[in-house]
N, C-alpha and C positions, 0 to 999 in steps of 0.2 A: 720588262715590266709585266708582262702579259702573264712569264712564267711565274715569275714573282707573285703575281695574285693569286692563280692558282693552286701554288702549294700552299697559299694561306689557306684558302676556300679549303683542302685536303684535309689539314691540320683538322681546323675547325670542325669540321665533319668528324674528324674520329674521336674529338673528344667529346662531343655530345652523342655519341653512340654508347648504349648499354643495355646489357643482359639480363635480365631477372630467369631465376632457375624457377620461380613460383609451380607449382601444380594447381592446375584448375580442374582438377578431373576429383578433388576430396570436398563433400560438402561440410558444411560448420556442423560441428559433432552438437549434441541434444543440451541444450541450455541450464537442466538441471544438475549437467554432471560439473559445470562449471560455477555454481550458485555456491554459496556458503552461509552459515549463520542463518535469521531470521526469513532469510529471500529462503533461502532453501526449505524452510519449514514451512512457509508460506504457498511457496507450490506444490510439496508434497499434498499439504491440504487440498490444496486445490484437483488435486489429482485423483484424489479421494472420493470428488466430492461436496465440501463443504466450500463453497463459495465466499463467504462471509467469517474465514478463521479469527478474525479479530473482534468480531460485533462493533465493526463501523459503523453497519445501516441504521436508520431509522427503525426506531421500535414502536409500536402501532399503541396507544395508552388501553391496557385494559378496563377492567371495572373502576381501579382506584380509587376504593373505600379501604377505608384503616384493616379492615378484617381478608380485605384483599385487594394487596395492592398490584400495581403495575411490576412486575420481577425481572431485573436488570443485570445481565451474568457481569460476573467480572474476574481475575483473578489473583486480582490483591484488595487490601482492604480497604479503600475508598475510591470512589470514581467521580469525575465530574459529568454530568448530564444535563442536558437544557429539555426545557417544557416550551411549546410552541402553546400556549395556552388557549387563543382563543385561533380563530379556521383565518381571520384579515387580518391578526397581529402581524406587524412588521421587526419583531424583536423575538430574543430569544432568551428567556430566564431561567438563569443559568442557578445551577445551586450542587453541593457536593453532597453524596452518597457516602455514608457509613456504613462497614460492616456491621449487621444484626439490627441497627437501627433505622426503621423503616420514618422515610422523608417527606412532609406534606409539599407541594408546591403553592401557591398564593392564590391558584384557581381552585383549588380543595383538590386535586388527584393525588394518592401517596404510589410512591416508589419505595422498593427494597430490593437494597441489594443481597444478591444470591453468588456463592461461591462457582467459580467455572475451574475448569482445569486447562493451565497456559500451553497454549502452542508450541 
């Protein structure tokens, strides 16, 4: 019985035994070479330089009188943008951007939009 058990215990053991050939000695090659498409364009920018390729951030309202408004890039022809209007509003008034046609918000600040060139 005793041997009995033992060549089970044997068995057991060599089947849960395994090899991996892996190398640990190659670190993960550079992240950009493995990017495609818009991530890849995204970093490049970033690599450049330009932090903000898409104009996500907040944009700071300039003068925004009709003769000059607040200038808003984009690189197609309408953008949606929100107006934080007053400094304690808890909301955000949202309104769409036309190319050439500059937009008043409900607080009196105008936006226009202005042509960017796409990433």
């Amino acid at each position: 019985m005793a041997s009995l058990c033992g060549r089970i215990a044997i068995t057991a053991a060599r089947r849960n035994l395994s090899y991996s050939s892996a190398r640990l000695c190659k670190a993960m090659s550079d992240p950009l070479e493995h990017a495609t498409g818009i991530e890849k364009r995204e970093m490049l920018a970033m690599q450049a330089g330009n932090d903000n390729p898409f104009d996500m951030k907040v944009f700071k309202r300039a003068e925004g009188t009709k003769d000059a408004p607040t200038l808003i890039p984009s690189a197609f022809d309408a953008r949606i943008i929100g107006c934080i209007c007053h400094e304690d509003q808890t909301f955000i008034q949202w309104m769409w951007l036309h190319q050439g046609h500059p937009k008043r918000c409900e607080c009196g600040y105008w936006f226009k939009l202005v042509e960017k060139a796409p990433v």
